[in-house]
C-alpha positions, 0 to 999 in steps of 0.5 A: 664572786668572779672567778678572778678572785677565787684562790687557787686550790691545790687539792680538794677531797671529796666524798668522804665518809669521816672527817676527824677535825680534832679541835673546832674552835682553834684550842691550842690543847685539849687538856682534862675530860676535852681530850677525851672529846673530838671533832668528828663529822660523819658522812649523813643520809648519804651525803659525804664530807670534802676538804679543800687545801688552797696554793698556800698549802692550808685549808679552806674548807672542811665540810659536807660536800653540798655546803663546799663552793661548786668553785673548789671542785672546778678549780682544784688542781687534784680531785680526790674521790674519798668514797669509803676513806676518812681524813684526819690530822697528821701525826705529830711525833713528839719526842724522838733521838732519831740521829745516831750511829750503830745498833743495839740489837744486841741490848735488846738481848740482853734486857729479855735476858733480865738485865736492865737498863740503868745496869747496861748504862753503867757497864759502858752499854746503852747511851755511850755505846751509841756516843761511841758509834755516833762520834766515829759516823761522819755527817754525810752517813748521820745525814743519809741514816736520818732522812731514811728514818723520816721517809719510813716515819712517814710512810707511818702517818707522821708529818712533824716530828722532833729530833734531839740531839745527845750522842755525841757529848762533845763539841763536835760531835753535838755541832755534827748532830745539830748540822744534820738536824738542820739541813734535815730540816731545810731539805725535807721541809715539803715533806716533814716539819722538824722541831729541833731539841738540843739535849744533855743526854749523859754524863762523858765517860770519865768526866764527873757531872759537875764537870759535864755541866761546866762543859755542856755550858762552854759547848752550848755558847761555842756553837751559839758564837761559832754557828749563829744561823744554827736553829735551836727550838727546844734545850733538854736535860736527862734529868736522873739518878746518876746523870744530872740532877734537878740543879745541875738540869736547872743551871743547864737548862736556864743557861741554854734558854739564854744562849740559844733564846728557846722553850725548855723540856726536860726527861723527866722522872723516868727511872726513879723519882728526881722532882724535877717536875715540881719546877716546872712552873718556876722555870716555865718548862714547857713539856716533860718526858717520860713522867713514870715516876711523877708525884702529886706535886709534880703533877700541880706543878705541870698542871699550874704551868700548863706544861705537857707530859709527853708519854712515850709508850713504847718505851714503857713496853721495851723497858718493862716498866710502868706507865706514868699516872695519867688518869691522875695527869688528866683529872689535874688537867695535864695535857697529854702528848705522845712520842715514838722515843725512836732511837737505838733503844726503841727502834720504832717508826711508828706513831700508831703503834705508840698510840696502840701501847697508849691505849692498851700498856698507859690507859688513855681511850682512843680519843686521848690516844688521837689528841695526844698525837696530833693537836696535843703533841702539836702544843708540846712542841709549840706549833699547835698554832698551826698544825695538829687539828683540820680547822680553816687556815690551819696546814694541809697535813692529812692522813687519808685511811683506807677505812671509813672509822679512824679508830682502826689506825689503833685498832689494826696495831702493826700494820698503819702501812698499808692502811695509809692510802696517801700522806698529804704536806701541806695538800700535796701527797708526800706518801701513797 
């Protein structure tokens, strides 16, 4: 090959004692006993491992430093010895409410106090307390607050995220969301790729759920008429008792699929036993959150569809409350995802101490715990086709540890900060 030909590299690794591929044969999800199995490629008889990023931003090469072209390393634009260091996946945080205004600290109070959430909600606390302060934020403060809370999500290993909209529960303040959302998205596109999820969070003060049904309707295809360029990926319900219930989040969700021509998810099954995970092969539901309280019949119906639980471990922490089933969502072949669920209720950045609650609160291994925050959380949000796993042609989103065992991200809980020697997006170093 002459060295015309030779694509340009942007950023070869080399040395490295562990390369944490995650998937080797380009799966989309690993579902069943395949997400407790890895692709790990270990440092042997002294030869180390290297990754090669190409211009475009997606990798070339994953392997042992003797089988790399000598070409990589002679015209890679940044050399990296990675002596001591492994490499895996960016994490990929699933489901997060990171835009709002004002702080709950005083919630927090009062739930180590006993009080729960469901009786914070209904005194006028919890969600509305949040609408409140969200409806008076203008959008440069929104805008400002959000990029601050992905630098920090960041800084913590996550290189994708979703981010819902939901505390503003009327025209405007949902289109204020959305904006923010979007420009987020364009803005730090060479930091973070965000996933985009218009949510039904609760009913409106003083508004039946009917009505509110009726009104998310009319707002959902005001904003499609109003705002056309506006992206949409994903159209969610809070799905409860005493918020909307499983044909009020049908209606709203099959409507929203067609207005904004998206994937569906839904909060499902969190508080108490709705069902509404029993449809999710009928409608074609993509994922569903949360899952504490999901029956036999929701699991088959999740499994039929090949939809994902996206557990949100720290919520299960912060509320007290048991973790969904998932030996039983794993032996049905459900495909586990996971999620900071960051917002006023669980303010917590970081997707390794998600994946340590994981471990220790929720019952899945290590292994489980790394699937379902990089190529598993990928698919939940249907970018799995190219991000997730370190396989050729995949983006260059990386975590380099300072740790020569990725199992210490979970193992060493509070403190992925300074584990973290460098965030890479697409080959180029976003956090050191």
């Amino acid at each position: 090959m002459s060295s015309e030909t030779y694509p340009e590299i942007r950023l070869m690794i080399y040395d490295l004692d562990q390369i944490v591929k995650v998937c080797q044969y380009g799966q989309q999800c690993l579902r069943g006993p395949l997400q407790n199995g890895i692709s790990v490629l270990q440092r042997d008889k002294g030869i180390g491992l290297s990754i090669v990023i190409n211009e475009d931003g997606n990798i070339e090469y994953v392997d042992y430093d003797d089988k790399v072209p000598d070409w990589c390393r002679s015209t890679a634009k940044k050399l990296i010895n990675g002596k001591g260091c492994t490499i895996l996946p960016g994490l990929i945080d699933a489901h997060t409410h990171s835009i709002f205004a004002g702080d709950r600290c005083f919630e927090f109070d009062l739930k180590s106090r006993g009080e729960t959430y469901m009786r914070i909600h209904e005194q006028g606390g919890g969600i509305y307390f949040t609408v409140r302060e969200t409806n008076k934020a203008s959008y440069e403060v929104l805008l400002n607050k959000l990029k601050e809370t992905v630098l920090n999500m960041i800084q913590c290993g996550t290189t994708s995220l979703e981010i819902k909209t939901g505390y503003g529960l009327n025209y405007e303040s949902e289109l204020k969301q959305l904006q923010v959302a979007n420009d987020v998205k364009k803005q730090m596109s060479d930091q973070v790729d965000v996933v985009i999820t218009f949510l039904a969070h609760a009913v409106p003060e003083n508004m039946s759920s009917n009505d509110a049904v009726s009104d998310t309707l009319a707002m959902m295809q005001r904003i499609k008429e109003e705002h056309p360029s506006l992206h949409v990926d994903f159209i969610d319900v809070f799905c409860e008792r005493g918020v909307y219930n499983v044909e009020q989040t049908r209606r709203i969700l099959l409507t929203g699929q067609s207005i904004f021509n998206c994937k569906l998810t839904v909060h499902g099954e969190e508080l108490s036993h709705t069902g509404i995970s029993e449809w999710c092969d009928i409608l074609g539901v993509h994922s569903v959150s949360h899952g504490e309280f999901i029956k036999e019949k929701g699991i088959l119906s999740m499994s039929n569809a090949c939809s994902t639980l996206v557990l949100c471990p720290n919520t299960v922490h912060i509320l007290k409350i048991n973790p969904p089933p998932c030996r039983s969502l794993i032996k049905a072949n459900v495909p586990i995802a996971i999620g900071t669920d960051y917002c006023p209720n669980a303010m917590c950045y970081s997707m390794p101490m998600a994946m340590h609650f994981a471990v220790m609160k929720c019952g899945l291994t290590i292994n489980e715990a790394l699937v379902a925050s990089t190529i598993n959380s990928a698919y939940a949000l249907s970018i799995s086709d190219r991000l997730g796993s370190l396989e050729t042609g995949k983006q260059g989103d990386l975590l380099m540890l300072n740790c020569n065992d990725f199992r210490h991200l979970i193992y060493q809980f509070g403190d992925s900060r300074s584990l973290i020697k460098h965030v890479f997006k697409k080959g180029n170093i976003v956090n050191s």
